[in-house]
N, CA, C and O atoms as a GROMACS GRO file, in nm:
protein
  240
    1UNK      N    1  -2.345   4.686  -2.432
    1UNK     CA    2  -2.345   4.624  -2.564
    1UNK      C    3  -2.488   4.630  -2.618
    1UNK      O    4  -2.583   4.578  -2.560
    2UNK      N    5  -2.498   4.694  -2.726
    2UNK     CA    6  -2.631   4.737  -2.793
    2UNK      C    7  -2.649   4.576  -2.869
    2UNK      O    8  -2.570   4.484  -2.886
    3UNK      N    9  -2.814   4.598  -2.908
    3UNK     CA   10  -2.851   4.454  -3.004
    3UNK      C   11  -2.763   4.389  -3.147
    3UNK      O   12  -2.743   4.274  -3.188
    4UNK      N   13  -2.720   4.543  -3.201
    4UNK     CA   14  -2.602   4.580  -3.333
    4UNK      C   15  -2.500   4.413  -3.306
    4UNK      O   16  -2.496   4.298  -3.350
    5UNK      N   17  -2.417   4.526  -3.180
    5UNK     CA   18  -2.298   4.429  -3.172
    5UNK      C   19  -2.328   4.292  -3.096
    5UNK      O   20  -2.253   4.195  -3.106
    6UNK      N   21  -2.443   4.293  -3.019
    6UNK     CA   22  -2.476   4.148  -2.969
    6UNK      C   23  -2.543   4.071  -3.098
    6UNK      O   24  -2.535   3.951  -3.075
    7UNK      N   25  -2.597   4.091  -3.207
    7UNK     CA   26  -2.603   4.006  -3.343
    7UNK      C   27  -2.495   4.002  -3.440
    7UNK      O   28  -2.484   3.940  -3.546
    8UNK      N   29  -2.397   4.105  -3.359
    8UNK     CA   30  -2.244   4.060  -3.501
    8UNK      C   31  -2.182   3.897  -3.408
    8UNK      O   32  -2.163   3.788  -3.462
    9UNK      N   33  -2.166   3.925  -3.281
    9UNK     CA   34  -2.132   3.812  -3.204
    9UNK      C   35  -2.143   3.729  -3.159
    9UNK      O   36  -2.056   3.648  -3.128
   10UNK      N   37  -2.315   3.726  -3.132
   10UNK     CA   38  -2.383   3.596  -3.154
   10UNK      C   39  -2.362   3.533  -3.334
   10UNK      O   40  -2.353   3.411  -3.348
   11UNK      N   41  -2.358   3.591  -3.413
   11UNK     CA   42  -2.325   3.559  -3.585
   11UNK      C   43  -2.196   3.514  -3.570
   11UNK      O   44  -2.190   3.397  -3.607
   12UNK      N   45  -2.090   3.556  -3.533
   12UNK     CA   46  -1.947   3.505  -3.587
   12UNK      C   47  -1.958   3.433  -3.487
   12UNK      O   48  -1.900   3.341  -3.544
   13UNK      N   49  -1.995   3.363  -3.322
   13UNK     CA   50  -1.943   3.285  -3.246
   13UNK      C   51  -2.042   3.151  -3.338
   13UNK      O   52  -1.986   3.041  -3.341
   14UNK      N   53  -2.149   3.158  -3.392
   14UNK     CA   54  -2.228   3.035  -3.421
   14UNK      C   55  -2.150   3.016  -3.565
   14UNK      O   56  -2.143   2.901  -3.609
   15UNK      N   57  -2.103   3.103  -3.626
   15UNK     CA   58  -2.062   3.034  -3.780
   15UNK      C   59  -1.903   3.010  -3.726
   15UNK      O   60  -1.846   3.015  -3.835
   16UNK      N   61  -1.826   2.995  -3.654
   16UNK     CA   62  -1.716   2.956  -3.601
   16UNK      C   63  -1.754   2.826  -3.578
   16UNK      O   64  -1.676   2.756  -3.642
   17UNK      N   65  -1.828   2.762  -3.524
   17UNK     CA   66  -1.891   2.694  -3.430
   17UNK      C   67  -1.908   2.545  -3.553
   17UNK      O   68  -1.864   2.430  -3.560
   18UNK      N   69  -2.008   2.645  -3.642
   18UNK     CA   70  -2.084   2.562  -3.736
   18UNK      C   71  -1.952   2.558  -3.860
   18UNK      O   72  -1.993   2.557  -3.976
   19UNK      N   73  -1.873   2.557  -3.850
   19UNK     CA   74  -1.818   2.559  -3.973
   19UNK      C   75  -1.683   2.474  -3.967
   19UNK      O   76  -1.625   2.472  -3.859
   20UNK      N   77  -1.632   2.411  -4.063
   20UNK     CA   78  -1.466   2.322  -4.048
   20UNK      C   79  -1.469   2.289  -4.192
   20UNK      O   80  -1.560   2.254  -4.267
   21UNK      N   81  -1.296   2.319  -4.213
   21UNK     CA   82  -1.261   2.285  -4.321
   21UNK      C   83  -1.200   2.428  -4.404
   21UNK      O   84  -1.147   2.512  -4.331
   22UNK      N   85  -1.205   2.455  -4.547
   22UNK     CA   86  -1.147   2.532  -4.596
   22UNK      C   87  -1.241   2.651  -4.600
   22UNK      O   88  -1.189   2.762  -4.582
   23UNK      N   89  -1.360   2.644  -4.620
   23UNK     CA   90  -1.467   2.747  -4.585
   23UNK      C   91  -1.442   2.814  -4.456
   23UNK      O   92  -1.457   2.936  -4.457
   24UNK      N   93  -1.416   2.772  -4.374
   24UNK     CA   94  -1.448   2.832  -4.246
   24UNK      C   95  -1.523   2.976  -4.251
   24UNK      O   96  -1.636   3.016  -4.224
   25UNK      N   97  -1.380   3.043  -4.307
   25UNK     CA   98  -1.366   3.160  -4.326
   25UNK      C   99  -1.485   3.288  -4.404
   25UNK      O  100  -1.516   3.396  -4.355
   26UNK      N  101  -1.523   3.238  -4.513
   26UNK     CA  102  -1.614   3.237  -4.556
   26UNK      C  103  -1.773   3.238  -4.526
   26UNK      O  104  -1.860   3.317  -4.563
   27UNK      N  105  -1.778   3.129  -4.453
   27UNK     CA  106  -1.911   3.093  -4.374
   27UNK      C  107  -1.916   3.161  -4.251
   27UNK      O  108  -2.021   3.172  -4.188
   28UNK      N  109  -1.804   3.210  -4.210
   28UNK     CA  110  -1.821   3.273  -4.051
   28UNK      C  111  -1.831   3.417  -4.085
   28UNK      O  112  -1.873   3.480  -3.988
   29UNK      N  113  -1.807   3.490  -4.188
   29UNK     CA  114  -1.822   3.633  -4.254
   29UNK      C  115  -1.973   3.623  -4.260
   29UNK      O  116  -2.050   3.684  -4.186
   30UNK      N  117  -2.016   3.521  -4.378
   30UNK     CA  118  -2.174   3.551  -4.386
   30UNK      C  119  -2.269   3.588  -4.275
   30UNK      O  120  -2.347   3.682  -4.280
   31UNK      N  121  -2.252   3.493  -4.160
   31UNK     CA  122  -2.324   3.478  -4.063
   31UNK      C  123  -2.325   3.558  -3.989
   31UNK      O  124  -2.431   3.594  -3.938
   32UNK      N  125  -2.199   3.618  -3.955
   32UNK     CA  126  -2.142   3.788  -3.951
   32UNK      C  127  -2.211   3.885  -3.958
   32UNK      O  128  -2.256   3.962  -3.874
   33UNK      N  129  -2.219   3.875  -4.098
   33UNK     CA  130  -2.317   4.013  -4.162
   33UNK      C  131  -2.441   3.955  -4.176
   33UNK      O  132  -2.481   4.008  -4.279
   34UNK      N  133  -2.542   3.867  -4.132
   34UNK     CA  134  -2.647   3.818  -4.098
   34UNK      C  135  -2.699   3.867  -3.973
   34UNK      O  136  -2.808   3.923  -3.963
   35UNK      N  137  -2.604   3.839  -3.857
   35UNK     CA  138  -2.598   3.890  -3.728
   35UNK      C  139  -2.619   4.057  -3.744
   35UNK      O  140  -2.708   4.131  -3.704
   36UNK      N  141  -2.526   4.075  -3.802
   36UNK     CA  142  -2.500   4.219  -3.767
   36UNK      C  143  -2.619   4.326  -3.854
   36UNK      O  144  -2.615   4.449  -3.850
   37UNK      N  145  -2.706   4.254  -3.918
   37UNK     CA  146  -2.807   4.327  -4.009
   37UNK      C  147  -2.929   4.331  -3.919
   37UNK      O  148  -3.012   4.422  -3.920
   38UNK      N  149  -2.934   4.209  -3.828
   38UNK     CA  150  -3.062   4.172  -3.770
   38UNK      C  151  -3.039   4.244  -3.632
   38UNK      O  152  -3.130   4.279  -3.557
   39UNK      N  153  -2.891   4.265  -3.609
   39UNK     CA  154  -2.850   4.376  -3.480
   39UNK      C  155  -2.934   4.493  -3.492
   39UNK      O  156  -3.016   4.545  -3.417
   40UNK      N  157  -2.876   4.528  -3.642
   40UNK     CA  158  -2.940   4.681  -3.673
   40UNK      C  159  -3.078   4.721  -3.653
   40UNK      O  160  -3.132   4.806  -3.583
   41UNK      N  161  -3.144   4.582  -3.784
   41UNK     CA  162  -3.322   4.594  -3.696
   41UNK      C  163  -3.349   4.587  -3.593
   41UNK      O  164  -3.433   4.669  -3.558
   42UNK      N  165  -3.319   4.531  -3.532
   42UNK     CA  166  -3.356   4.564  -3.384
   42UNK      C  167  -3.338   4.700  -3.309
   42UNK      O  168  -3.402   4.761  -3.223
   43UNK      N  169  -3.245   4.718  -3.366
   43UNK     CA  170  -3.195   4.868  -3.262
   43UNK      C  171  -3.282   5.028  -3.338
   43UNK      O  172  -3.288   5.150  -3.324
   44UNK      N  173  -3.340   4.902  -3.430
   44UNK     CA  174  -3.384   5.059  -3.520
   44UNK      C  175  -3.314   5.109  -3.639
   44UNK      O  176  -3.376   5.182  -3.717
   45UNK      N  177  -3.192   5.079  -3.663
   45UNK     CA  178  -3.097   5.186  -3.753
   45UNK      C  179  -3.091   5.122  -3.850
   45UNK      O  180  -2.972   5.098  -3.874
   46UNK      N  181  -3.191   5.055  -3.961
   46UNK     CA  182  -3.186   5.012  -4.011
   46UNK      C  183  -3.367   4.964  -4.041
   46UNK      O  184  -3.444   4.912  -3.960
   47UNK      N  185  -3.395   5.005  -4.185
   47UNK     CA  186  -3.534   5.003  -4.197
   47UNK      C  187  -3.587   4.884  -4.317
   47UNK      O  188  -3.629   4.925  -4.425
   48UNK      N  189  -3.583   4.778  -4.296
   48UNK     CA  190  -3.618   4.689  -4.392
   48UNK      C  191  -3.682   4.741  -4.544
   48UNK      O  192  -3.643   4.698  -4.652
   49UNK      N  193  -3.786   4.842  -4.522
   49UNK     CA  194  -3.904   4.844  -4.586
   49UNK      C  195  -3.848   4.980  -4.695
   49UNK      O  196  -3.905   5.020  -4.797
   50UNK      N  197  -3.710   5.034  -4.629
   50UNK     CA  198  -3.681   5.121  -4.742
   50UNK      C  199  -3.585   5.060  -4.819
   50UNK      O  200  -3.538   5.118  -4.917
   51UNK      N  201  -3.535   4.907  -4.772
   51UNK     CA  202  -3.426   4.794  -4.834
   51UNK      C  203  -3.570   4.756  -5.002
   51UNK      O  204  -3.558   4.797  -5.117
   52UNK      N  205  -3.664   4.683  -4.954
   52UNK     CA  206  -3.710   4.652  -5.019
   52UNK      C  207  -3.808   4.698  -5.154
   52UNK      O  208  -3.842   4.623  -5.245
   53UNK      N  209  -3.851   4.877  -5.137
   53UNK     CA  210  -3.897   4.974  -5.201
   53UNK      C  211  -4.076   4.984  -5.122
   53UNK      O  212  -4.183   5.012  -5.175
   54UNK      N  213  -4.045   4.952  -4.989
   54UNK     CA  214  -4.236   5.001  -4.963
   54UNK      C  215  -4.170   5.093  -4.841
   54UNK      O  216  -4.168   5.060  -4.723
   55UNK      N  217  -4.123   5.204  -4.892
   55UNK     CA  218  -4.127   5.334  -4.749
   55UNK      C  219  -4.252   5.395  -4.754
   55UNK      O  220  -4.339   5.391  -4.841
   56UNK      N  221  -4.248   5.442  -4.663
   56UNK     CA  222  -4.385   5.512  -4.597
   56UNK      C  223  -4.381   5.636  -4.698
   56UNK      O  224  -4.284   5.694  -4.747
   57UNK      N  225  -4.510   5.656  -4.711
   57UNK     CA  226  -4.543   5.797  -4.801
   57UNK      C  227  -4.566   5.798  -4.972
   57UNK      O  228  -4.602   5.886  -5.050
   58UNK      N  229  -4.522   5.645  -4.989
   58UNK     CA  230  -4.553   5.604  -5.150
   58UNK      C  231  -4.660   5.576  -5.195
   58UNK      O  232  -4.735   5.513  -5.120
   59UNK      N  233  -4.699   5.602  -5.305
   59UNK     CA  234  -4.869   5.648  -5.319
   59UNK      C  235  -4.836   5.489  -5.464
   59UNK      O  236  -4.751   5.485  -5.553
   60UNK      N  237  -4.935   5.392  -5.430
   60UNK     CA  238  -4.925   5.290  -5.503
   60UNK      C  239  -5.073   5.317  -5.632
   60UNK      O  240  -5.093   5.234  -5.721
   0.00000   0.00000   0.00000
């Protein structure tokens, strides 16, 4: 199990966890794709800095 899928599942077991009521559902998706973004950074496949517009090679 790569960092990817160990931050989708650490994300959906804590917003399961943290959540009751009619949201549940809702709140356990976010946390989800919270997990699963911070999986990606970690593993590499996924580059913050070309999310935000400072990639390497841009002449400011």
């Amino acid at each position: 199990m790569n960092a990817t899928q160990t931050g989708l599942l650490a994300g959906l077991v804590l917003g399961l966890a943290a959540t009751t009521g009619f949201t549940a559902f809702l709140v356990t998706l976010a946390v989800g794709v919270i997990g699963l973004v911070a999986g990606r950074v970690l593993d590499g496949q996924l580059d913050l800095n070309d999310l935000f517009g400072r990639g390497r090679g841009r002449d400011r």
